[in-house]
SEDRENLO-176129 format. One record per residue (C-alpha): residue number from 1; residue in one letter; x, y, z. Coordinates in steps of 0.5 Angstrom, whole numbers. Layout:
# residues N
{NUM A {X Y Z}} ...
# end
This chain:
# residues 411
{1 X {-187 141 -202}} {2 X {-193 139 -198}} {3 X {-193 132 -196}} {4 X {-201 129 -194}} {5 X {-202 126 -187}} {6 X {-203 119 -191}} {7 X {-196 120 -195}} {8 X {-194 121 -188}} {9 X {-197 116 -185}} {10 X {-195 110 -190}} {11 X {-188 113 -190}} {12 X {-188 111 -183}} {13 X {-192 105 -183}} {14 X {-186 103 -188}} {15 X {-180 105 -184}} {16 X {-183 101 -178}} {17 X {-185 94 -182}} {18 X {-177 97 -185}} {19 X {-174 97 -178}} {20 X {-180 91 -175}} {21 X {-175 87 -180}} {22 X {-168 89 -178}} {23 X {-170 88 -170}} {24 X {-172 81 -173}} {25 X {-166 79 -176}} {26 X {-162 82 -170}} {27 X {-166 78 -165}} {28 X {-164 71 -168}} {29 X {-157 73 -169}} {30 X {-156 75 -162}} {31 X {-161 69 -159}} {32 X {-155 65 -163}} {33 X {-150 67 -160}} {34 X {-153 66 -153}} {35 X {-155 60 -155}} {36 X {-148 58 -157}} {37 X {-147 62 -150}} {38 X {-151 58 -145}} {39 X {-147 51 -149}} {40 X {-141 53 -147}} {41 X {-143 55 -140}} {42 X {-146 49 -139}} {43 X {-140 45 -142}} {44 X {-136 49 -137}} {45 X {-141 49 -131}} {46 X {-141 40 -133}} {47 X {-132 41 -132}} {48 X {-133 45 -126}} {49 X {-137 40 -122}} {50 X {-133 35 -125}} {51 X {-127 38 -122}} {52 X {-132 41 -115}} {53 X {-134 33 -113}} {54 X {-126 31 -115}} {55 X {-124 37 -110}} {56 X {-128 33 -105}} {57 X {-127 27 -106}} {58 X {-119 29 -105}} {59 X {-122 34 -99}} {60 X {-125 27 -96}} {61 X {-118 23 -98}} {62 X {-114 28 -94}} {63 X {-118 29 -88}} {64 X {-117 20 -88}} {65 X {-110 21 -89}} {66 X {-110 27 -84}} {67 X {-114 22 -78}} {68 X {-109 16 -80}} {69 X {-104 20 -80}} {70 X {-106 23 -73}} {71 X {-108 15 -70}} {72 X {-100 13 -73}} {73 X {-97 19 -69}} {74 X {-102 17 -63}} {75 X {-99 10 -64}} {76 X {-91 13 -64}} {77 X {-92 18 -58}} {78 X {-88 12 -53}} {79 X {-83 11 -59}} {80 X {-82 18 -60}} {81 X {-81 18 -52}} {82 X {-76 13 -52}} {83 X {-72 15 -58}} {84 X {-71 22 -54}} {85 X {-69 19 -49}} {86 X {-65 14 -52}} {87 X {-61 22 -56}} {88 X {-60 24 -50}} {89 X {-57 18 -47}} {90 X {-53 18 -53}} {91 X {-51 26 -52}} {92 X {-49 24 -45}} {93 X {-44 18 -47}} {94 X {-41 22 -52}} {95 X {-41 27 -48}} {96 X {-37 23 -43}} {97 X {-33 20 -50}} {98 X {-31 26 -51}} {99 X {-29 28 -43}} {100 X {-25 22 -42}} {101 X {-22 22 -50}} {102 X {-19 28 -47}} {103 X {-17 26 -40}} {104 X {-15 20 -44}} {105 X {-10 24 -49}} {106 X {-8 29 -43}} {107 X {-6 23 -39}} {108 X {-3 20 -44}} {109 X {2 27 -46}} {110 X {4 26 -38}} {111 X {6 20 -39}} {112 X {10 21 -45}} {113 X {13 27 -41}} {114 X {14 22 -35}} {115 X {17 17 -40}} {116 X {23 22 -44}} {117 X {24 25 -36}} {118 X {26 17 -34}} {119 X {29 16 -39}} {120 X {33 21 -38}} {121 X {34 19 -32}} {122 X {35 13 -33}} {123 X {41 14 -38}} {124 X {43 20 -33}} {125 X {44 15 -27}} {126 X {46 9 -32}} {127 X {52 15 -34}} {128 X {54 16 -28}} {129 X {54 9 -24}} {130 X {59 7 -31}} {131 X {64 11 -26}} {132 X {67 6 -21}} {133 X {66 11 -15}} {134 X {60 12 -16}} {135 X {58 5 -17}} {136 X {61 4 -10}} {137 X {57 9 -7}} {138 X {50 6 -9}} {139 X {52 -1 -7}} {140 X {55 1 0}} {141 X {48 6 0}} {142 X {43 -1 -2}} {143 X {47 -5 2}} {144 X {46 0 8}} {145 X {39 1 8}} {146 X {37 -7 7}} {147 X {42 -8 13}} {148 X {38 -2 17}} {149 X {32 -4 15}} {150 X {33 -11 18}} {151 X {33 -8 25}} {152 X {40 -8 26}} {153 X {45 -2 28}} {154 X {51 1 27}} {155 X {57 0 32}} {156 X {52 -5 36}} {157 X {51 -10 30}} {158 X {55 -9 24}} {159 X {61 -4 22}} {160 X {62 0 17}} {161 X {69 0 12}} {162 X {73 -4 18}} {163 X {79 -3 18}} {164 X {83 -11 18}} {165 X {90 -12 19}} {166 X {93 -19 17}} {167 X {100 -22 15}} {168 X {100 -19 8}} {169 X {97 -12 8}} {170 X {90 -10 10}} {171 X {83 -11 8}} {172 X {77 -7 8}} {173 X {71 -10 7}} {174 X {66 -6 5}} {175 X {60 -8 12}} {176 X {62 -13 18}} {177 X {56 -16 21}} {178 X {57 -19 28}} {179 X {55 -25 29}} {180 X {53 -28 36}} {181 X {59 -32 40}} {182 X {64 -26 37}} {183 X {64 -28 29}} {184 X {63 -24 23}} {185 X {61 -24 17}} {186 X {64 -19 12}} {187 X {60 -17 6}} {188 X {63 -13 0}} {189 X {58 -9 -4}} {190 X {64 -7 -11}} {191 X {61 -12 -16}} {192 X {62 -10 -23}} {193 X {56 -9 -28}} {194 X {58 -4 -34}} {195 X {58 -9 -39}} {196 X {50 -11 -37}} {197 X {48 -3 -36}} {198 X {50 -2 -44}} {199 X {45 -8 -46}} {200 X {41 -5 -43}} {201 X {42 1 -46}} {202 X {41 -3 -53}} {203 X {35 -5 -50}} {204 X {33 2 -50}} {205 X {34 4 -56}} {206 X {29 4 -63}} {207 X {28 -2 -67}} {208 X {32 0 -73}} {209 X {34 -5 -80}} {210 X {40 -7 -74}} {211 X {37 -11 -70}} {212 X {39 -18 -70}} {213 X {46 -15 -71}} {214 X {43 -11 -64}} {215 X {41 -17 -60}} {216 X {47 -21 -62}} {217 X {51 -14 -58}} {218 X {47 -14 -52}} {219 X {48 -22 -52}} {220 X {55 -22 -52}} {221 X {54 -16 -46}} {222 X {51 -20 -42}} {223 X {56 -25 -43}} {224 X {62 -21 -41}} {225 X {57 -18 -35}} {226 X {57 -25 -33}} {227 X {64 -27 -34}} {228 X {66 -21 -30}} {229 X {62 -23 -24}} {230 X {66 -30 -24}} {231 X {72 -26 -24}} {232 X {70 -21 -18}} {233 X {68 -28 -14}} {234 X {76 -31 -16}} {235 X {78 -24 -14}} {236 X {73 -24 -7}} {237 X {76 -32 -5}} {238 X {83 -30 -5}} {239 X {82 -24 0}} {240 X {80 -30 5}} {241 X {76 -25 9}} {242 X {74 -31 15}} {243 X {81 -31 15}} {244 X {83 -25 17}} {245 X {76 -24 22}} {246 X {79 -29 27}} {247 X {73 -35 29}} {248 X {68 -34 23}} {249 X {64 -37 18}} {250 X {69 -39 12}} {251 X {65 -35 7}} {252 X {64 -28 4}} {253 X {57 -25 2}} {254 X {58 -22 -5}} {255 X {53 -16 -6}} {256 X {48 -15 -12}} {257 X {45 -8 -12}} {258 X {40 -11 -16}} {259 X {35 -18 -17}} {260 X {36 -16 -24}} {261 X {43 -16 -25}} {262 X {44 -22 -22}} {263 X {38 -26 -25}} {264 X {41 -23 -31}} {265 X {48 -26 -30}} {266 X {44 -33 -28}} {267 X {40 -33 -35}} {268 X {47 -33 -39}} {269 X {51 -38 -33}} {270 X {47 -42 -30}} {271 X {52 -45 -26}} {272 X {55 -39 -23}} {273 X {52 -40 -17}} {274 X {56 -47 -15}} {275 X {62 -43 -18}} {276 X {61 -39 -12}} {277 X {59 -43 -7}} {278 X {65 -47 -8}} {279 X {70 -41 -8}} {280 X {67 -40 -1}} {281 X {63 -34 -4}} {282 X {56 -33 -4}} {283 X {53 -29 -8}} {284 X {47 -25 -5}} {285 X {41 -20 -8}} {286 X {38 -15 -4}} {287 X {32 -20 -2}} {288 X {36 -26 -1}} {289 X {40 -21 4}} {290 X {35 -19 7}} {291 X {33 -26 9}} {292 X {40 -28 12}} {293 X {41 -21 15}} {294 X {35 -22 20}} {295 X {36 -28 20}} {296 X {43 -27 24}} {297 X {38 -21 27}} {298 X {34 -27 30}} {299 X {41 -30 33}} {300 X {42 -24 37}} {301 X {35 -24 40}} {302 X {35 -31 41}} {303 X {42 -31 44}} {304 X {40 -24 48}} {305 X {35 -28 51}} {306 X {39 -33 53}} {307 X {44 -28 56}} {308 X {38 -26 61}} {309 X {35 -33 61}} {310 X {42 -34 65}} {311 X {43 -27 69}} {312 X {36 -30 71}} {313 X {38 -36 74}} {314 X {44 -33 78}} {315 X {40 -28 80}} {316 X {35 -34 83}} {317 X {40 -38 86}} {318 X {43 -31 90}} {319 X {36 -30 92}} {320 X {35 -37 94}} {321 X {41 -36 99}} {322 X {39 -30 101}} {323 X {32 -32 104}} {324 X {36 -38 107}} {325 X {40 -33 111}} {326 X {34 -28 111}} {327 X {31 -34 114}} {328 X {37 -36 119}} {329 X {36 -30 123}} {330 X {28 -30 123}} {331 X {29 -36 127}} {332 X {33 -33 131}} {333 X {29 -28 132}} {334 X {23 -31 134}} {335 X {27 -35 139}} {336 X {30 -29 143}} {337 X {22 -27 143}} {338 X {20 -33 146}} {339 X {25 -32 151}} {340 X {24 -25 153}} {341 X {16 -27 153}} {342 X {18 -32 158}} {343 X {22 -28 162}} {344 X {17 -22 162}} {345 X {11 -27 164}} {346 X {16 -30 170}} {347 X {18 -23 172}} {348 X {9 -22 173}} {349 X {8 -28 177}} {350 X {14 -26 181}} {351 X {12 -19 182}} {352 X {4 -22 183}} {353 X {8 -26 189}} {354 X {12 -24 191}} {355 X {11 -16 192}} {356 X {5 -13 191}} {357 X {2 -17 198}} {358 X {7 -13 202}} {359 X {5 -7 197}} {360 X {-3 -8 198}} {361 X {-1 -9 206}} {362 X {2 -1 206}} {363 X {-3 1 202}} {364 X {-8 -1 206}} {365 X {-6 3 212}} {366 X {-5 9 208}} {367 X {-12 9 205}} {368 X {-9 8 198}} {369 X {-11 3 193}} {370 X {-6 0 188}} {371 X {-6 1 181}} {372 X {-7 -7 177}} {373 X {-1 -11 176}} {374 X {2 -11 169}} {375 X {-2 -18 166}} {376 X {2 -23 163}} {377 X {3 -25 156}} {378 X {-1 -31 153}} {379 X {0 -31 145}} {380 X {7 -33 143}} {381 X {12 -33 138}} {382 X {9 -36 131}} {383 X {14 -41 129}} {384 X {16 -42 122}} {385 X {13 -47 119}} {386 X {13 -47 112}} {387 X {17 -52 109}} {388 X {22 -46 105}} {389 X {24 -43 111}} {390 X {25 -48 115}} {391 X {32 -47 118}} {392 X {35 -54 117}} {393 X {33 -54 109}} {394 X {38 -48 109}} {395 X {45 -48 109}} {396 X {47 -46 117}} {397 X {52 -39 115}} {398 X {55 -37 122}} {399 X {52 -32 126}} {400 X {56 -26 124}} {401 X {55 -28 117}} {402 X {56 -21 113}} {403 X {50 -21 108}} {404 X {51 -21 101}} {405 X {52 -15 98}} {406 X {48 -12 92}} {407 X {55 -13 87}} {408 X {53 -20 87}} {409 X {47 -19 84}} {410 X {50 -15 77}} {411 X {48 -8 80}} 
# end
């Protein structure tokens, strides 16, 4: 079937109002949802410029906060300065806290070590002077170093261990001191200290739930340390050393080894001292020993010098008589020069007159000329004058007197 140009012209003039319409409603459809679009966009775009002038105001804030920041810190430089300063210095100390800490402990473990070794020696030495033999020993050696240490010597000042002979047996003390004037003094270095030794063992020990039953111990040692010290002085006064040494002091020096011992004895009997003293003993630490011992070292000095003193002086009275017979035969001898000057000088004149005249005559005829006469003497004998040499002041010795022999003089 055939379709005519107009048919087919209205066909698509159709098709197109058809389609006109169909793009109509299709554009205000799509127009919708762009405007509905372009709302959201906005709305969104109005959020993202809330949060955009939010973004900058906090920028701003911490750009603020960063240069306030940076004034504080500025500000905190010369603390921060003196905060290291001060870490270091406290590093330091520390440091030095810790070294010291340690030489503190290390001095600390010596000294515990130096403590158990003197202890042990302690109660090795304490041991063995409970033995009478040793305890003798130590005395005797005490007693010897303060004697030398006074300035005195063996065999010259003081005797070791002599030997005393008397009507009822011997005695031996222990030291003799000699004394000036041929006196003595003995000294006996046995005293007893086995009880005080054992208080101060208990002292040593550690505190315990006994302790007063301990101290109650060590005050009774210490009381039998002192009773045994008054029966040594008892035993010392019956031996009547001055007795049997002759000329001496009437008492007897009981050596203590030890102040302590002694100052010991004293605290518990105050009184044994005059206890002593009555028994004619006396009881002596090593200082007040020392004291009496060069003491009598100063007696020796004094009575040496006045030995010499008196060596000096019959050694000035022999001089003084030797210079008198010195003087004697100067005077003497200045007479017989005046004398022999006075021969010689009348031998010239005689020779002057009497010789040489008839000398010169021969000598004149034999064409000789004569030597000169020999001058006379014009200086005389110097007499003695000074008032110590004066004959007269001298006792006359005859004159053959035999001079005085070197012997005289101590030589």
């Amino acid at each position: 079937m055939t379709i005519s140009a107009f048919a087919l012209t209205a066909i698509i003039l159709a098709a197109l109002a058809v389609g006109g319409a169909g793009g109509a409603f299709l554009a205000g459809r799509r127009s919708g949802q762009l405007r509905e679009q372009l709302a959201v966009a906005e709305t969104r775009a109005q959020g993202l410029n809330e949060r955009l002038r939010d973004a900058q105001a906090n920028t701003e804030r911490r750009i603020e906060l960063d240069r306030e920041e940076q004034r504080v810190l500025q500000q905190l430089v010369p603390l921060r300065d003196t905060l290291g300063k001060l870490e270091r210095t406290v590093v330091g100390i520390e440091q030095q806290r810790a070294a010291q800490h340690g030489e503190l402990a290390e001095q600390l473990r010596h000294a515990a070590r130096a403590e158990e070794k003197l202890r042990g020696t302690a109660e090795s030495l304490a041991s063995a002077l409970r033995s009478n033999n040793t305890r003798g020993l130590w005395g005797e050696t005490q007693l010897r170093r303060i004697i030398e240490a006074s300035g005195m010597l063996e065999h010259v000042d003081f005797e070791v261990q002599q030997h005393i002979p008397t009507s009822t047996g011997a005695l031996r003390p222990d030291m003799v001191v000699k004394l000036p004037g041929g006196k003595s003094i003995a000294i006996d270095a046995k005293v007893p200290f086995d009880a005080y030794l054992e208080a101060q063992h208990l002292a040593t020990q550690p505190a315990g739930d006994n302790a007063p039953e301990r101290a109650a111990r060590q005050r009774d040692l210490l009381a039998r340390h002192a009773r045994a010290l008054r029966d040594h002085v008892i035993e010392l006064s019956g031996r009547d050393y001055s007795a049997a040494l002759g000329d001496s002091p009437e008492f007897v020096i009981a050596f203590v080894p030890s102040e302590s011992l002694l100052s010991a004895a004293l605290d518990t009997d105050p009184v044994l001292l005059e206890f002593a003293f009555e028994r004619r003993v006396a009881l002596a630490s090593p200082v007040s020993l020392w004291a009496i011992l060069k003491s009598v070292a100063f007696s020796w000095r004094q009575d040496t010098l006045t030995s010499e003193a008196r060596t000096l002086f019959e050694l000035g009275r022999e001089l003084h008589k030797r210079i008198g017979v010195s003087a004697t035969h100067l005077d003497k001898l200045g007479r017989t020069l005046s004398r022999s000057v006075q021969g010689y000088n009348a031998y010239v004149g005689s020779l002057e007159r009497q010789v040489l005249p008839t000398a010169r005559k021969i000598s004149a005829l034999n064409g000789d000329a004569l030597e000169s006469a020999p001058a006379q003497l014009e200086d005389a004998v110097r007499p003695l004058t000074a008032p110590e040499l004066a004959p007269d002041l001298w006792s006359s010795p005859e004159p053959d007197a035999e001079r005085p022999s070197d012997s005289s003089l101590g030589r």
